[in-house]
Wavefront OBJ file of the C-alpha trace (Angstrom):
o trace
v -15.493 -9.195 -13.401
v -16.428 -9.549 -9.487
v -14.359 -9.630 -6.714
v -12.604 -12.680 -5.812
v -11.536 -12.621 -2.234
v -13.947 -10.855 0.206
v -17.718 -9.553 -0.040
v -17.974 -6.206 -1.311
v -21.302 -4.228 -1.276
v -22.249 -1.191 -3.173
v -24.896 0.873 -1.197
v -26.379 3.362 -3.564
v -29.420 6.169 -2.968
v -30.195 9.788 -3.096
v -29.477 11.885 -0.243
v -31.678 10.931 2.916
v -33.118 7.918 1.178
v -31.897 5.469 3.928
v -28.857 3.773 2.369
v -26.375 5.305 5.274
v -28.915 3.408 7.905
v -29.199 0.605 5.689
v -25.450 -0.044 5.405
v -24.786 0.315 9.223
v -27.578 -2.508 9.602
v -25.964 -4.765 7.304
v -22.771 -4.573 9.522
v -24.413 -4.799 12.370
v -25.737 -7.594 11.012
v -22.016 -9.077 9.987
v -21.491 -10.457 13.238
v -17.906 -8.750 12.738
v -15.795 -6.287 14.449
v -16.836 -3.015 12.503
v -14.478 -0.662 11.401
v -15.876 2.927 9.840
v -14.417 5.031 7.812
v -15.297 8.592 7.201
v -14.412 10.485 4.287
v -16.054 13.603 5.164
v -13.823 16.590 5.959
v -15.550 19.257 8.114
v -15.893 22.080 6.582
v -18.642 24.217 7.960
v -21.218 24.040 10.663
v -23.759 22.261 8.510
v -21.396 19.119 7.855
v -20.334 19.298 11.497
v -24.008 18.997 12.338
v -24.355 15.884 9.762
v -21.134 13.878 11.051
v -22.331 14.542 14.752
v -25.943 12.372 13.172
v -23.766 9.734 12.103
v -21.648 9.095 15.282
v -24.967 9.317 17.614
v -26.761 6.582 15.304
v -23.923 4.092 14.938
v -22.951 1.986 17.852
v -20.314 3.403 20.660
v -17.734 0.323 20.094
v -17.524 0.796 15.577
v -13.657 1.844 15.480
v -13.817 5.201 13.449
v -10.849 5.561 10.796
v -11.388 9.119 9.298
v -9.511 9.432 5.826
v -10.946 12.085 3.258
v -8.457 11.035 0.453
v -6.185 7.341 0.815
v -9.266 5.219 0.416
v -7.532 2.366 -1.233
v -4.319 2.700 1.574
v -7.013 2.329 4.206
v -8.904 -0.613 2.900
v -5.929 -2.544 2.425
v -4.429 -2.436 5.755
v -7.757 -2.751 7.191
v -9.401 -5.424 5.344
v -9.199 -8.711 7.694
v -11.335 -11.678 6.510
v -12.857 -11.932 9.849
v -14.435 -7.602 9.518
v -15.832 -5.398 8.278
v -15.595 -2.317 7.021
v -18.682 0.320 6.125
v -17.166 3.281 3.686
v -19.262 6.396 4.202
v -19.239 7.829 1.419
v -17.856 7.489 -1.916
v -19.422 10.815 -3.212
v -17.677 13.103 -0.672
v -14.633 11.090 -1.103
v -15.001 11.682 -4.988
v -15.436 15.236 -4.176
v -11.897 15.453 -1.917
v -10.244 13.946 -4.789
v -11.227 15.829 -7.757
v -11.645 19.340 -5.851
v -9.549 18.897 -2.740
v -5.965 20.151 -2.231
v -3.777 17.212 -3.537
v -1.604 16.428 -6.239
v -3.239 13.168 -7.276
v -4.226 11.880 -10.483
v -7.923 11.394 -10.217
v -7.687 8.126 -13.322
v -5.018 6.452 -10.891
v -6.555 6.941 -7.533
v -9.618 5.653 -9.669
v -7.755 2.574 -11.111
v -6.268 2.160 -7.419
v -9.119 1.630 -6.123
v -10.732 -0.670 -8.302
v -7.603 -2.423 -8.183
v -8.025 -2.683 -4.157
v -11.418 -4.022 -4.446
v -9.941 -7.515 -6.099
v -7.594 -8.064 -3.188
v -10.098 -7.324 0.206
v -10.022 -10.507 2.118
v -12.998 -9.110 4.210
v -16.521 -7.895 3.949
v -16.490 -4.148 2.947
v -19.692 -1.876 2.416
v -19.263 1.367 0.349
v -22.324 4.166 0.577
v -22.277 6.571 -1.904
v -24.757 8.872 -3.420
v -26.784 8.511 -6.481
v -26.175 12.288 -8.243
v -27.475 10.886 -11.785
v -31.096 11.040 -11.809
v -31.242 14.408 -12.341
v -31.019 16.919 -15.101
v -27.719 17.599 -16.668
v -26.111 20.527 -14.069
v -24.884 23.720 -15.214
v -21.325 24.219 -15.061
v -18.556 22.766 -16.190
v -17.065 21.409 -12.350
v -20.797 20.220 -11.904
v -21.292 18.041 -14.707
v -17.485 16.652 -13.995
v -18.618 15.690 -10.814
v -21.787 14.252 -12.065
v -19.593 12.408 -14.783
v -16.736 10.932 -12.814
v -19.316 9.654 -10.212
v -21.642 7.944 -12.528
v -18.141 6.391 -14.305
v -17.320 5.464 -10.610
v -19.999 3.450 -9.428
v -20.266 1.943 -12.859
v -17.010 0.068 -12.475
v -17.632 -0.573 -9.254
v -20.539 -2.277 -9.979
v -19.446 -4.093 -12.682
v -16.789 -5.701 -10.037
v -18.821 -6.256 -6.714
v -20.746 -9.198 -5.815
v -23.855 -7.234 -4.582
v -25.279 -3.587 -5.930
v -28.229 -2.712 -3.205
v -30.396 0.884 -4.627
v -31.962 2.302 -1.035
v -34.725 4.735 -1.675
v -37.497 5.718 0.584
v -35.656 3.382 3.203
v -36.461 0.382 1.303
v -33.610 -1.635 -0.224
v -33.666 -3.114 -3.766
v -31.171 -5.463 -4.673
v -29.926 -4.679 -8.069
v -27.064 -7.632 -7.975
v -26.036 -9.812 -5.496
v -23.793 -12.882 -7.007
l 1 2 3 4 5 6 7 8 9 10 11 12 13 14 15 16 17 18 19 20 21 22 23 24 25 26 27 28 29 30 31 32 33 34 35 36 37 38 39 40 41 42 43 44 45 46 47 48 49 50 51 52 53 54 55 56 57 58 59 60 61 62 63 64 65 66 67 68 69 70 71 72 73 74 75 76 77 78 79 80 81 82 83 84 85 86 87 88 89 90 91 92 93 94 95 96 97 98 99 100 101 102 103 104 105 106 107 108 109 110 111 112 113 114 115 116 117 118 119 120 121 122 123 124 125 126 127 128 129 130 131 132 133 134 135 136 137 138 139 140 141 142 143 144 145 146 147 148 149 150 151 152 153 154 155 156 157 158 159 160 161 162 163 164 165 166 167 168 169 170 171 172 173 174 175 176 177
């Protein structure tokens, strides 16, 4: 199962491994008018110090749409065929829904989504981090996290045209249909 309409991309790495810069070259590349969305929430100086690296490297005219939580609401009123959108990233966005304050359903915010992703008329590129790799964490809200992640990107992948792994800065292509 891929999507039919528009081109969706899967960015996927560790954490510094390039796939945020990797992404914002691909829709710089697009051509497109570039929307961003953010699905960071600021919670202490550290993130504030992250999100202020991401505005100074992407470009000045990217409209910024900052939504921790109605992913799939956003992408469907955004989604034109003639954009694009960069998601950065699924991982924190994960994290707002299964730990946030909010009375959804993590399985139907899930199924939303990968519901959304058959309908996009335009180019969309969704980061995310790879948490997988390593051993299995300690702690019961760890290894959940870990879990529903992995699940995530799974389906995700299963329904994209293109999967690209960045690590070291270097993309690898793992699907692109």
């Amino acid at each position: 199962m891929s999507t039919k309409k528009g081109a969706v991309e899967l960015v996927i790495g560790g954490a510094r491994s390039g796939k945020s810069s990797y992404a914002e070259q691909v829709a710089k590349e697009s051509g497109k008018a570039v929307i961003y969305v953010a699905t960071s929430e600021v919670r202490d100086n550290e993130m504030a110090k992250r999100v202020e690296l991401h505005k100074a490297q992407r470009p000045a005219h990217w409209r910024v749409v900052e939504e921790p939580f109605a992913l799939s609401k956003v992408l469907r009123e955004q989604s034109k065929e003639d954009n694009c959108i960069l998601v950065d990233c699924l991982t924190l966005w994960l994290s707002n829904c299964l730990f946030g304050e909010t009375d959804m359903e993590w399985s139907e915010v899930k199924s939303e989504l990968l519901d959304t992703l058959e309908q996009l008329p335009g180019q969309v590129i969704m980061v995310t981090n790879e948490v997988g790799c390593g051993i299995v964490p300690m702690g019961e809200m760890s290894r959940k996290y870990v879990d529903e992640a992995g699940w995530l990107h799974q389906a995700i992948a299963a329904r994209v045209a293109k999967v690209t792994l960045v690590t070291a800065g270097l993309p690898m292509h793992l699907k692109d249909q």
